[in-house]
C-alpha positions as a Markdown table, in Angstrom:
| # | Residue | x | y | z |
|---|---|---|---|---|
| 1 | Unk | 198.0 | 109.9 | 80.2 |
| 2 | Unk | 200.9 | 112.7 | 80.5 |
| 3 | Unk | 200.8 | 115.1 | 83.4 |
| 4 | Unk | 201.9 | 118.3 | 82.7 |
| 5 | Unk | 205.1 | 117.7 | 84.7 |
| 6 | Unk | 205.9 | 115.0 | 82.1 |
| 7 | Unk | 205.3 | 117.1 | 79.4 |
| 8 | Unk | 207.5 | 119.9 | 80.9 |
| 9 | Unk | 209.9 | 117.0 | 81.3 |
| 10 | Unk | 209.7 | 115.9 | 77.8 |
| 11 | Unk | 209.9 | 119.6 | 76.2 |
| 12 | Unk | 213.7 | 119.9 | 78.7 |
| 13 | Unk | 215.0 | 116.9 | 77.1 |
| 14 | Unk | 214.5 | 117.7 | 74.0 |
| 15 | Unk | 215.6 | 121.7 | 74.8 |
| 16 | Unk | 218.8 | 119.4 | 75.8 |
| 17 | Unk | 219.2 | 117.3 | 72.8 |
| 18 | Unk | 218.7 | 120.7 | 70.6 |
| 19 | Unk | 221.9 | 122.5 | 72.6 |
| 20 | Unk | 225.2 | 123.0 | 70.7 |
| 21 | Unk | 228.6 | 121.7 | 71.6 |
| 22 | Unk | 230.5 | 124.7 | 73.5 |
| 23 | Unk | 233.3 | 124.9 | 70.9 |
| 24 | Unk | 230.8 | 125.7 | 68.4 |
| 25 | Unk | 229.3 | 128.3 | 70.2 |
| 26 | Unk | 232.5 | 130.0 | 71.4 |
| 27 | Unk | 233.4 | 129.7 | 67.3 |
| 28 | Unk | 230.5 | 131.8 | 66.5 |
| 29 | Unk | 230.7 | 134.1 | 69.7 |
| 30 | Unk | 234.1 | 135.2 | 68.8 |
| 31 | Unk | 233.0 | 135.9 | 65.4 |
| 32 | Unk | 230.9 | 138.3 | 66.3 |
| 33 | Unk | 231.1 | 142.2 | 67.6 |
| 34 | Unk | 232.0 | 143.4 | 71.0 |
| 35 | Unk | 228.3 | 145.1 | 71.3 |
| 36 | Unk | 226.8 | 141.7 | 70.6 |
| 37 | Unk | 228.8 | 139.7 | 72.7 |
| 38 | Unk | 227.7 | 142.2 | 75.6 |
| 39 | Unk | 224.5 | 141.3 | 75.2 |
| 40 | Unk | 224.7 | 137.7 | 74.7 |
| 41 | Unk | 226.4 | 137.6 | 77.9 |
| 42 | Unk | 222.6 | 137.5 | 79.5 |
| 43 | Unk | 221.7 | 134.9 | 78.0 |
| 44 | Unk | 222.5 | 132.1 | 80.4 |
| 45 | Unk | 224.9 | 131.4 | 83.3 |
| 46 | Unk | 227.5 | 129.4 | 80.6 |
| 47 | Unk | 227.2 | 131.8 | 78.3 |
| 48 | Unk | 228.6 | 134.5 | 80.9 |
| 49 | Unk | 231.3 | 131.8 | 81.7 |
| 50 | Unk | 232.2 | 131.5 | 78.7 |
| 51 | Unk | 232.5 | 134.7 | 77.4 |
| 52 | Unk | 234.0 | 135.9 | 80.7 |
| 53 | Unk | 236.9 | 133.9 | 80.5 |
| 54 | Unk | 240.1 | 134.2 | 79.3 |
| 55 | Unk | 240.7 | 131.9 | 76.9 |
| 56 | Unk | 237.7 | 133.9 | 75.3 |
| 57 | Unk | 239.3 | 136.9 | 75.0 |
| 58 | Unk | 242.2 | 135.6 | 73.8 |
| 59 | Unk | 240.4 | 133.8 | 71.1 |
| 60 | Unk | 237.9 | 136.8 | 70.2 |
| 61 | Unk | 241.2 | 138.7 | 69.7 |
| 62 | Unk | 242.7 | 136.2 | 67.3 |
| 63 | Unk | 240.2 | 136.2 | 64.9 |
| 64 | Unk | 239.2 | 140.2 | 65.2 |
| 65 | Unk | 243.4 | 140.3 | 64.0 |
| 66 | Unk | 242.0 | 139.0 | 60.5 |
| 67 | Unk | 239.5 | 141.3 | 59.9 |
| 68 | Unk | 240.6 | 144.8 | 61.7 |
| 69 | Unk | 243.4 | 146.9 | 60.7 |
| 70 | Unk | 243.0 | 149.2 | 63.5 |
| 71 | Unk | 242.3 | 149.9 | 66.9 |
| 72 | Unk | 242.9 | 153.7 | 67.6 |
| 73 | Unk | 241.5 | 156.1 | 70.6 |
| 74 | Unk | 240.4 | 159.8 | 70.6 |
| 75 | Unk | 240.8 | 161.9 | 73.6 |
| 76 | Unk | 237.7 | 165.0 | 73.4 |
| 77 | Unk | 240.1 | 167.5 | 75.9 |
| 78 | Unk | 237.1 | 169.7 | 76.2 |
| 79 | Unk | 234.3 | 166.8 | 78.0 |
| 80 | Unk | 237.5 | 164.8 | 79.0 |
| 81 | Unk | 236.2 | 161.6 | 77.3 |
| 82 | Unk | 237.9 | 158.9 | 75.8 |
| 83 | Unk | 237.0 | 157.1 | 72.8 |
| 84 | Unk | 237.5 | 153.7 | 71.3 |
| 85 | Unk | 237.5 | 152.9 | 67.7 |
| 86 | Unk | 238.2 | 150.0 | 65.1 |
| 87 | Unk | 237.8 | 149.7 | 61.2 |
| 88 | Unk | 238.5 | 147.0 | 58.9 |
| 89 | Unk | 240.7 | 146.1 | 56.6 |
| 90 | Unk | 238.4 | 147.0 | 53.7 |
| 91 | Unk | 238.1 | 150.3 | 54.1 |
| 92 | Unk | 234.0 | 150.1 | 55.8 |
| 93 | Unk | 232.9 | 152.0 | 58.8 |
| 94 | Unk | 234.6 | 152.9 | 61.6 |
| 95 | Unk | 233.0 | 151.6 | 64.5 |
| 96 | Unk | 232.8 | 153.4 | 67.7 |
| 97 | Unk | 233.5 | 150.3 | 70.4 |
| 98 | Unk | 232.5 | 152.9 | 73.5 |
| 99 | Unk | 234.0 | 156.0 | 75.2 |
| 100 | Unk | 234.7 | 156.6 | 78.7 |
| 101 | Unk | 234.2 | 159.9 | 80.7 |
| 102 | Unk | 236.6 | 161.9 | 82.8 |
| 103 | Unk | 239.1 | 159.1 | 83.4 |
| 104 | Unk | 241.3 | 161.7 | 85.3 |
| 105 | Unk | 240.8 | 165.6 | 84.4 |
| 106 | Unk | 240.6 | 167.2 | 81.1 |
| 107 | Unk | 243.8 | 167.4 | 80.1 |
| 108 | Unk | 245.7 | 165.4 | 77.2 |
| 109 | Unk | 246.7 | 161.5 | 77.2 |
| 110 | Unk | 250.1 | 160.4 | 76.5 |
| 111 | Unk | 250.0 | 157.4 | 74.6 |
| 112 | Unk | 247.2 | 154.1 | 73.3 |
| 113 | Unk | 248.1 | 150.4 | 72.8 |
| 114 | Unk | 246.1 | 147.3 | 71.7 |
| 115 | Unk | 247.8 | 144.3 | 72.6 |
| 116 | Unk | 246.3 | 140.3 | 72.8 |
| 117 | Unk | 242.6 | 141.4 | 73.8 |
| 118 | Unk | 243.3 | 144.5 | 75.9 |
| 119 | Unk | 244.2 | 147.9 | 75.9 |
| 120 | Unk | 246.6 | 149.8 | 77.8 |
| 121 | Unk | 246.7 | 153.9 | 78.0 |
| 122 | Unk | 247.7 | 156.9 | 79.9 |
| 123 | Unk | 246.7 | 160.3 | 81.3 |
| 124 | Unk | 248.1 | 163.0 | 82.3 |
| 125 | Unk | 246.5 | 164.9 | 86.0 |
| 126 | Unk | 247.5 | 168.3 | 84.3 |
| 127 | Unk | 248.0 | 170.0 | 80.9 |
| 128 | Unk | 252.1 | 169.7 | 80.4 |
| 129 | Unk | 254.2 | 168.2 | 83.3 |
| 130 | Unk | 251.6 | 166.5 | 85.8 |
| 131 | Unk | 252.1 | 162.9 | 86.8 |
| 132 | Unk | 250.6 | 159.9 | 84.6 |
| 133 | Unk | 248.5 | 158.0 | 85.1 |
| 134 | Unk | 248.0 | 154.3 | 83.4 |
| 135 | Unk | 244.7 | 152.6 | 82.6 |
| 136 | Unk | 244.0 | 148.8 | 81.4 |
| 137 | Unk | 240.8 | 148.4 | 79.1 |
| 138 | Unk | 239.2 | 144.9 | 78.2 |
| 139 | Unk | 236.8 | 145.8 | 75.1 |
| 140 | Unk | 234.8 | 143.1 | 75.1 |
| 141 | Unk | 233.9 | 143.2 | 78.3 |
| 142 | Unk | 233.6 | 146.9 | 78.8 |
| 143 | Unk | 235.8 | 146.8 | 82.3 |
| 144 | Unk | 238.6 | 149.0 | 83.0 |
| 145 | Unk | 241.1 | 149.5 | 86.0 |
| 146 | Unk | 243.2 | 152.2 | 86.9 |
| 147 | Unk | 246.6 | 150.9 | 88.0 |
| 148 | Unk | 248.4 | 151.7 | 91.2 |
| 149 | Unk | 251.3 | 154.2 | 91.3 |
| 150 | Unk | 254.9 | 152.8 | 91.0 |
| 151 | Unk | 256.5 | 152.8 | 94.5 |
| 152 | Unk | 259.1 | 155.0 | 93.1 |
| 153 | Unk | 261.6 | 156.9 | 95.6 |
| 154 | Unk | 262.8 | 159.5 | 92.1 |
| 155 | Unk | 261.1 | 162.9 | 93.7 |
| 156 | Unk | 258.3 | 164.2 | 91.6 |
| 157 | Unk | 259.9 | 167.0 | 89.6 |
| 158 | Unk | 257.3 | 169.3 | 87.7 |
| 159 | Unk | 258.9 | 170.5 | 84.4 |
| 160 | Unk | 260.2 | 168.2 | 81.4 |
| 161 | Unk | 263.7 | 168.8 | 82.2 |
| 162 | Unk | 264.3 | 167.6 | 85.3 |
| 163 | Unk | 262.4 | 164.1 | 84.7 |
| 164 | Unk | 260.9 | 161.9 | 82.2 |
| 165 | Unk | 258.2 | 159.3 | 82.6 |
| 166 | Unk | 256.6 | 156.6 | 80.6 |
| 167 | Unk | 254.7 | 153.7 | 80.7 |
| 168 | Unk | 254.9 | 150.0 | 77.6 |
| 169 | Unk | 252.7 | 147.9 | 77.3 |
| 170 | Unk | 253.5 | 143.8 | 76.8 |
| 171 | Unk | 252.2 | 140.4 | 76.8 |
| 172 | Unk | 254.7 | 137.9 | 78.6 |
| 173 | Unk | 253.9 | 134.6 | 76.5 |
| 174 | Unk | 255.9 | 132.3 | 78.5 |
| 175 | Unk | 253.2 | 133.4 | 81.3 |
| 176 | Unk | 250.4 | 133.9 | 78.9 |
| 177 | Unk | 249.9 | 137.3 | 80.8 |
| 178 | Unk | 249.8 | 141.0 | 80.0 |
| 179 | Unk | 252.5 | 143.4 | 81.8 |
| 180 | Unk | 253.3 | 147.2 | 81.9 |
| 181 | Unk | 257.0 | 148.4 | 82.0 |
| 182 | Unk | 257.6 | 151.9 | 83.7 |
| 183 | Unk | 260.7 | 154.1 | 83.4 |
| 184 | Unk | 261.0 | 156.9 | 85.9 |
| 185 | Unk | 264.1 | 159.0 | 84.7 |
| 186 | Unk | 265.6 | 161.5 | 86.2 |
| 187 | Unk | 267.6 | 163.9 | 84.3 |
| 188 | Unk | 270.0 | 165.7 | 86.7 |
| 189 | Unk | 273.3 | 164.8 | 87.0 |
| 190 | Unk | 273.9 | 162.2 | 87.4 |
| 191 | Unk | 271.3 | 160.9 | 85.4 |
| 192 | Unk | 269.4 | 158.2 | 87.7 |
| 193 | Unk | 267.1 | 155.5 | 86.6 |
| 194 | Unk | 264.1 | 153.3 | 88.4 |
| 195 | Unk | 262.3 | 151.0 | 86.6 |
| 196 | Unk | 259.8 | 148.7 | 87.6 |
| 197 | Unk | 257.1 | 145.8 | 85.8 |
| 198 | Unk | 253.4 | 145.7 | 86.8 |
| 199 | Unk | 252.1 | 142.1 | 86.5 |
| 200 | Unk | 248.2 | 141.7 | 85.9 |
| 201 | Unk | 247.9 | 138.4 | 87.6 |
| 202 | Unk | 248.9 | 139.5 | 91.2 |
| 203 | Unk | 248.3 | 143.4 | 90.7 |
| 204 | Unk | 251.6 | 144.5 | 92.2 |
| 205 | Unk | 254.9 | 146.1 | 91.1 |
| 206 | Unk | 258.5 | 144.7 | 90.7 |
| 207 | Unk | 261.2 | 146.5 | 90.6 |
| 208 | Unk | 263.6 | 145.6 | 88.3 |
| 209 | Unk | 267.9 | 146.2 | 88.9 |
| 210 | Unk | 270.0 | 148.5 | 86.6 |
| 211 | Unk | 273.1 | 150.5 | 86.6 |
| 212 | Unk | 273.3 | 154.0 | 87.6 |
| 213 | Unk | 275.3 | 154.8 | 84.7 |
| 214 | Unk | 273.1 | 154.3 | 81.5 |
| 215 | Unk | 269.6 | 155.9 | 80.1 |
| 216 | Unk | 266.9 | 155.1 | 77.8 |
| 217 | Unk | 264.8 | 156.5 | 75.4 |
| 218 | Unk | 260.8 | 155.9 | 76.1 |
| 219 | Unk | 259.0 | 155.3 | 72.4 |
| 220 | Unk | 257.2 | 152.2 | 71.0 |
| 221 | Unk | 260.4 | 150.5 | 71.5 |
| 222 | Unk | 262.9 | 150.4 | 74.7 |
| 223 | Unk | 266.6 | 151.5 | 73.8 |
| 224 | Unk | 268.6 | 150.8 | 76.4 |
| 225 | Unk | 272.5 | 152.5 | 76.2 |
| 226 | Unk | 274.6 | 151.0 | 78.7 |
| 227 | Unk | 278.1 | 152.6 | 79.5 |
């Protein structure tokens, strides 16, 4: 006759034989939506793992690139909220991936970027010639972090012709790790030049060597004009 602690037993193993392999779950996880990853993350000590880690990420962002055409932000200067958006390439819904409130003050962002799983963007503390700020967003997992200022020695001018500031965004793949390039220019003569590389992994600046005679142009793209 079966006790109930053999039966309880029995009704484990067989909970055991029914589990999937963890390559097929992760192949359906990353399949799905960022909301219903969020949730699924409750499920069970692996599952959080799993999802958690950044192999994960990588992976959810791989096969998202198939399906979504774009990733795009809205910044609501009047609540100072951010939002997050993405929409497919057929032309469907937009869906609204979250929003965050008063990152810094009210006043406008500079920039956006999507890159391998994460997003990078930047705020301004006042309306025109304030200092920026830089943010990294993970959408899946709903975390973001403020970065730490560049140790800069440039002095902190206040109007748009006296300095110029901006932050890229870039994945290192012979590190497989996300990185943010800063240019602090300043624009008096002589023009003079600090830049310096934010590394993800140990959350610290480098300062990176260049010339006092040459300048840049901050866009999508670094130019870089050396005399």
């Amino acid at each position: 006759m079966k006790t109930l602690e053999d039966e309880q037993s029995t009704i484990t193993d067989d909970r055991s034989k029914m589990s999937f392999p963890k390559e097929i779950i992760e192949d359906i996880l990353s399949r799905l939506p960022v909301k219903s990853i969020l949730r699924f993350k409750s499920v069970s000590k692996p599952w959080l793992s799993l999802i958690s880690a950044p192999s994960f990420h990588n992976l959810h962002s791989a096969v998202g690139s198939r399906t979504t055409a774009l990733f795009f932000s809205a910044f609501d200067s009047s609540t100072g909220t951010r939002y997050f958006f993405s929409g497919a390439n057929d032309g469907g819904s937009v869906a609204n991936l979250m929003k965050l409130d008063n990152i810094v003050s009210n006043f406008a962002h500079k920039f956006a970027e999507h890159l391998n799983g994460l997003v990078c963007f930047t705020s301004r503390a006042s309306r025109r010639f304030g200092r920026i700020y830089a943010f990294i967003f993970n959408p899946s997992t709903h975390k973001f972090l403020k970065l730490p200022d560049p140790p800069v020695s440039l002095p902190n001018y206040t109007t748009a012709e006296e300095k110029d500031t901006c932050y890229l965004f870039g994945f290192d793949e012979l590190t497989n790790e996300h990185k943010v390039l800063y240019i602090d220019v300043e624009l008096i003569k002589p023009t003079t030049i600090e830049i310096m590389i934010f590394s993800l992994s140990n959350y610290s600046w480098r300062k990176i060597k260049c010339g006092s005679s040459c300048w840049c142009e901050c866009s999508a793209l670094v130019v870089w004009h050396q005399k």
